[in-house]
SETORZA-356795 format. One record per residue: residue number from 1; chain; y, x, z of N, C-alpha, C in turn. Coordinates in nm, 3 decimals. Example, Ala and Ser with C-alpha at 12.3 -4.5 7.8 and 13.67 -1.06 7.14 Angstrom:
# residues 2
REC   i ch     nyy     nxx     nzz    cayy    caxx    cazz     cyy     cxx     czz
REC   1  A  -0.569   1.319   0.780  -0.450   1.230   0.780  -0.330   1.320   0.780
REC   2  A  -0.225   1.285   0.708  -0.106   1.367   0.714   0.003   1.290   0.787
***
This chain:
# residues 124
REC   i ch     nyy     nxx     nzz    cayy    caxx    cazz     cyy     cxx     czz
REC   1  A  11.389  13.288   6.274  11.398  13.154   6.330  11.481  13.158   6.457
REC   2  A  11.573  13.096   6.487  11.648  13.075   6.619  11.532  12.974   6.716
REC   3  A  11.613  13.038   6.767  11.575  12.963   6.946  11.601  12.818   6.954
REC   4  A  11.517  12.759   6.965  11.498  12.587   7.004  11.546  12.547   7.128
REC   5  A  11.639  12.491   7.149  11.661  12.457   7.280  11.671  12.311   7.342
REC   6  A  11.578  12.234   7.277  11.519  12.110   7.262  11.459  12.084   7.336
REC   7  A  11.354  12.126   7.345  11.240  12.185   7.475  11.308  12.134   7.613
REC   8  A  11.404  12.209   7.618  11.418  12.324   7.745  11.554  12.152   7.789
REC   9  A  11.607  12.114   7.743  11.709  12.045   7.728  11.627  11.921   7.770
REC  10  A  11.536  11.928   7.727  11.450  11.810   7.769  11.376  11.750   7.860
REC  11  A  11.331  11.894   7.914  11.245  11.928   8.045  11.380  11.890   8.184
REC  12  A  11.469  11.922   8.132  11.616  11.944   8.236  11.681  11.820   8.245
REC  13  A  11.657  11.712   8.115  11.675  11.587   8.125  11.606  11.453   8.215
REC  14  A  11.472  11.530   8.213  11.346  11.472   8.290  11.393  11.507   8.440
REC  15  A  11.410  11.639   8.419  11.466  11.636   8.585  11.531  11.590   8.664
REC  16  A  11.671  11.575   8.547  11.787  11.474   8.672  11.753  11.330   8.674
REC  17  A  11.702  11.294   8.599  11.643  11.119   8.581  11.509  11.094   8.705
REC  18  A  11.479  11.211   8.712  11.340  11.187   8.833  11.439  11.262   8.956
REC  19  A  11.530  11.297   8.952  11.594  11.310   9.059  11.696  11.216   9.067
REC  20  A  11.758  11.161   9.016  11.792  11.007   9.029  11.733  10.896   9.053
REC  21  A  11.599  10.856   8.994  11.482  10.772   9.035  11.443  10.798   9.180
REC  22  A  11.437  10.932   9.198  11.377  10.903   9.379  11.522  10.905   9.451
REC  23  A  11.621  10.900   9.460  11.734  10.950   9.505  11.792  10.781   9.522
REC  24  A  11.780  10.736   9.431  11.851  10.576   9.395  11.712  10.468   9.421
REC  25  A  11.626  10.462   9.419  11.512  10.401   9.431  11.376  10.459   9.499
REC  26  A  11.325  10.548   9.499  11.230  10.572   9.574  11.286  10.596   9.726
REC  27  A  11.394  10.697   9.746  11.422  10.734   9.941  11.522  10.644   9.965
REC  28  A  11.596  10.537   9.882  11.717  10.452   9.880  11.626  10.365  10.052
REC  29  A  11.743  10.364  10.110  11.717  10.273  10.260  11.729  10.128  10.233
REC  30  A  11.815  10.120  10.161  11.850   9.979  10.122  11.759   9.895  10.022
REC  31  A  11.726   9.978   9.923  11.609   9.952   9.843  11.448   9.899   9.903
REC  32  A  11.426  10.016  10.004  11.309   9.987  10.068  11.323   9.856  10.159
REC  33  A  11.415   9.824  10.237  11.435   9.744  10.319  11.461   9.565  10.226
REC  34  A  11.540   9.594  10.096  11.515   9.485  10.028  11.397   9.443   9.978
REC  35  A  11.332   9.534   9.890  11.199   9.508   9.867  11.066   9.489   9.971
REC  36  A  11.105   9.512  10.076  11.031   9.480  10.197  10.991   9.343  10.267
REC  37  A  11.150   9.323  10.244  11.184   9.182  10.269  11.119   9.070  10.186
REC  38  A  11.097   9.095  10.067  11.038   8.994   9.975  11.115   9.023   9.870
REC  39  A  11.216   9.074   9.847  11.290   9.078   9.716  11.276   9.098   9.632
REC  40  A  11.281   9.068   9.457  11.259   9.092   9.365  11.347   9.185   9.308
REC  41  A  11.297   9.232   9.119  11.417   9.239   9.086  11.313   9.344   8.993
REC  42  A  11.447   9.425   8.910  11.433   9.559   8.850  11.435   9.674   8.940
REC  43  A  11.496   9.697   9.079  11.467   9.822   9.186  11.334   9.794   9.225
REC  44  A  11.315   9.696   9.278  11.172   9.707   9.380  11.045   9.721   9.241
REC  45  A  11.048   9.659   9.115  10.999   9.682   9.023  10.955   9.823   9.041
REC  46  A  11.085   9.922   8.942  11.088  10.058   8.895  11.026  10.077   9.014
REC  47  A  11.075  10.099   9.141  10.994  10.146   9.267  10.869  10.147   9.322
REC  48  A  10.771  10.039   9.274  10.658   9.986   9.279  10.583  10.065   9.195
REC  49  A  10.668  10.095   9.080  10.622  10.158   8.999  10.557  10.320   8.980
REC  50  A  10.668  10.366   9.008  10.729  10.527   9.069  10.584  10.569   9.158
REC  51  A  10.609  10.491   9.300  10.482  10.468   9.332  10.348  10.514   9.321
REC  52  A  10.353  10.413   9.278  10.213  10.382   9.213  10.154  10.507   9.104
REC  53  A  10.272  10.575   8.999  10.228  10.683   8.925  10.220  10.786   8.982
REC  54  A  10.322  10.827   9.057  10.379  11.028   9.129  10.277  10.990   9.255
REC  55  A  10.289  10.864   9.356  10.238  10.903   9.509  10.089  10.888   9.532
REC  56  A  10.060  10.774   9.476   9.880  10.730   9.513   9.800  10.775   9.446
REC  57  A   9.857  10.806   9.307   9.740  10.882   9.141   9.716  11.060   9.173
REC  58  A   9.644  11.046   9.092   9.635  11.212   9.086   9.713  11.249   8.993
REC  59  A   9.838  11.242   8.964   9.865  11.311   8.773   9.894  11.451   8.869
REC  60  A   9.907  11.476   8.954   9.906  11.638   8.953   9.780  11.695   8.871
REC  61  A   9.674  11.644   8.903   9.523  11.719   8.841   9.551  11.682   8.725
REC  62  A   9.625  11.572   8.628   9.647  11.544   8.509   9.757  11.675   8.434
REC  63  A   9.795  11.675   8.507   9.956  11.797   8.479   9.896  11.884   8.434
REC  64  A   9.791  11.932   8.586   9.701  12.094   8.557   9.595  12.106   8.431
REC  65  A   9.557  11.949   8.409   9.478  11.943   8.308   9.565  12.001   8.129
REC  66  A   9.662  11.919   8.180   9.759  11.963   8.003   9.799  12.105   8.053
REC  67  A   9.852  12.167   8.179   9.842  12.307   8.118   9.763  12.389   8.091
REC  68  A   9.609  12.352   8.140   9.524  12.425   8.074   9.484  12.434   7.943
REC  69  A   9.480  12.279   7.913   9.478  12.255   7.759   9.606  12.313   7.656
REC  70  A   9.728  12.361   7.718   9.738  12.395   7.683   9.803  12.531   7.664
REC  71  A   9.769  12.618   7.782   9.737  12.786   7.746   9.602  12.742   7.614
REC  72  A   9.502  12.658   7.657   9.369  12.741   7.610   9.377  12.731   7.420
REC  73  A   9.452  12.591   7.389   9.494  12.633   7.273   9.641  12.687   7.222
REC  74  A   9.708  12.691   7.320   9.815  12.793   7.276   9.882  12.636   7.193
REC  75  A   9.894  12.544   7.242  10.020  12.458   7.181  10.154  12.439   7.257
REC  76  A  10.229  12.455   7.187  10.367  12.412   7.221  10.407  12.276   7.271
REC  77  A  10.355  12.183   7.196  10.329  12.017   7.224  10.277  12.009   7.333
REC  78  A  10.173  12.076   7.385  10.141  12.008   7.516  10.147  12.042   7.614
REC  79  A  10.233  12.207   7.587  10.276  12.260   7.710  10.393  12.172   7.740
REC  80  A  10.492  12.149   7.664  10.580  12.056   7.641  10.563  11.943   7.739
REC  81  A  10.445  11.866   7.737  10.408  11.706   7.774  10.385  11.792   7.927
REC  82  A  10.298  11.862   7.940  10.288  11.983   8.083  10.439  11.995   8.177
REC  83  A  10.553  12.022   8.107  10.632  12.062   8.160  10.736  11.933   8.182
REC  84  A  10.755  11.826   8.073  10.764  11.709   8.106  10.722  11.625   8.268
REC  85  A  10.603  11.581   8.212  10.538  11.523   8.331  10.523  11.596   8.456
REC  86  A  10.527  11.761   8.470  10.503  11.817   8.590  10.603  11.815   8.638
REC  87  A  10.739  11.840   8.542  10.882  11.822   8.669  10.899  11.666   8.722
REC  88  A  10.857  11.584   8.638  10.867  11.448   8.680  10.770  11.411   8.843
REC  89  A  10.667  11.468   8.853  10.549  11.483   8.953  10.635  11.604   9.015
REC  90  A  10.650  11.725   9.001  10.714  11.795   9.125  10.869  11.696   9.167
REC  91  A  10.932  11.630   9.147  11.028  11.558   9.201  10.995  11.417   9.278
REC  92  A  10.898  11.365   9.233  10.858  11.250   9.288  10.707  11.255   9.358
REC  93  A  10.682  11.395   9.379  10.551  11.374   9.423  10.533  11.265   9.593
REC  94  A  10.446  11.231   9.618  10.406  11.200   9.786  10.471  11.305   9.923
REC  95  A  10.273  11.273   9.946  10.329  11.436  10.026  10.145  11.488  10.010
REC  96  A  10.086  11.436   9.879   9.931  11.501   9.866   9.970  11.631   9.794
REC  97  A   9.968  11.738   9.855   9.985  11.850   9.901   9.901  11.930   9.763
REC  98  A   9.743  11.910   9.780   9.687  11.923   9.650   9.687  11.885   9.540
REC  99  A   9.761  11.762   9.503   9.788  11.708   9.385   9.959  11.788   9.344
REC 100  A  10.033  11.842   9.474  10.127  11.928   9.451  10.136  12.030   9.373
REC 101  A   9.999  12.101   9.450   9.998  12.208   9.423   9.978  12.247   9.296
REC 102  A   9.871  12.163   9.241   9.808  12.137   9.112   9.944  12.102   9.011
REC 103  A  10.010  11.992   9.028  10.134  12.011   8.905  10.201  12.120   8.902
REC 104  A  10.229  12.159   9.048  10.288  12.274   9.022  10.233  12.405   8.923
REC 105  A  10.139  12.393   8.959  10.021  12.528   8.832  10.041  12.473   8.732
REC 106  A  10.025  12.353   8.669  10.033  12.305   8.549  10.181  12.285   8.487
REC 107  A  10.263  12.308   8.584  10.403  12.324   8.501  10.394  12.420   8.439
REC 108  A  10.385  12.529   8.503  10.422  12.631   8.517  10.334  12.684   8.385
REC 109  A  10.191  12.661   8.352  10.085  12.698   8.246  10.169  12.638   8.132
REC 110  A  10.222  12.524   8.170  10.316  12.421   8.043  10.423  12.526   8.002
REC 111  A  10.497  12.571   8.024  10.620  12.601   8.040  10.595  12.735   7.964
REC 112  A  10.487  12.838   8.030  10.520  12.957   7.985  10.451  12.958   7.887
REC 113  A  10.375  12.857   7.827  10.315  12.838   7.676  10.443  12.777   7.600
REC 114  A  10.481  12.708   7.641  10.631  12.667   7.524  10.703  12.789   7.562
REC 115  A  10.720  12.880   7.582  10.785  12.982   7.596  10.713  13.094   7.508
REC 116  A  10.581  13.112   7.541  10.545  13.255   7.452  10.546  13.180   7.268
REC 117  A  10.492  13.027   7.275  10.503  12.972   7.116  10.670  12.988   7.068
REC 118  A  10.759  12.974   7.175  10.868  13.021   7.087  10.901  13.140   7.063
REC 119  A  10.858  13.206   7.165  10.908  13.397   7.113  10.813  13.430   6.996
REC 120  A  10.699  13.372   7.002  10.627  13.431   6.870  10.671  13.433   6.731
REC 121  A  10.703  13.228   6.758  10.809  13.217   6.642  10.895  13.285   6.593
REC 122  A  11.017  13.349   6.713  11.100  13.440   6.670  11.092  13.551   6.647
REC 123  A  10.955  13.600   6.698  10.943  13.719   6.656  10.895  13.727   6.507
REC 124  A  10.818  13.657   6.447  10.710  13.648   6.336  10.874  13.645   6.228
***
């Protein structure tokens, strides 16, 4: 079986889009200062949004949760959703430090489970 690079292409896609999202809308000066003002729209929207998921929630403890779930069953899928959502949360996190820290573990549990499910593959 070859090497999947779907995954990995995907995780890297998530990245520049959540590094564009905080870059263009979350630290944007102009953004904050319009939506401040009263302004509407699709920026202050997405931004409200952004928000509201990466800064005030816990999905870091959510992140750590899918990588545990999934080392403990050894899926590819949800290390996957792990490594997804944790780069999305390590790029847009706050500044809650423990909810940091926590995606960060849960990438990382994400990641090297879609990693050993593919070498197995290739090895088998």
């Amino acid at each position: 079986m070859k090497f999947n690079p779907f995954p990995w292409l995907l995780i890297l896609t998530i990245l520049g889009l959540s590094w564009w999202a905080r870059n263009h809308f979350v630290e944007a000066q102009e953004v904050a200062i319009f939506c401040q003002e009263g302004g509407q729209g699709f920026p202050c929207k997405l931004r409200e949004l952004v928000e509201k998921i990466f800064i005030q929630s816990g999905i870091g403890f959510f992140v750590l949760l899918l990588g545990l779930v999934s080392t403990v069953t050894r899926s590819g899928l949800v290390g996957l959703l792990a490594g997804i959502v944790g780069v999305a949360s390590l790029i847009l996190h706050g500044g809650n430090h423990a909810a940091l820290d926590s995606a960060a573990l849960g990438f990382l549990l994400g990641v090297l489970t879609l990693a050993r499910e593919q070498f197995d593959e290739y090895r088998a």
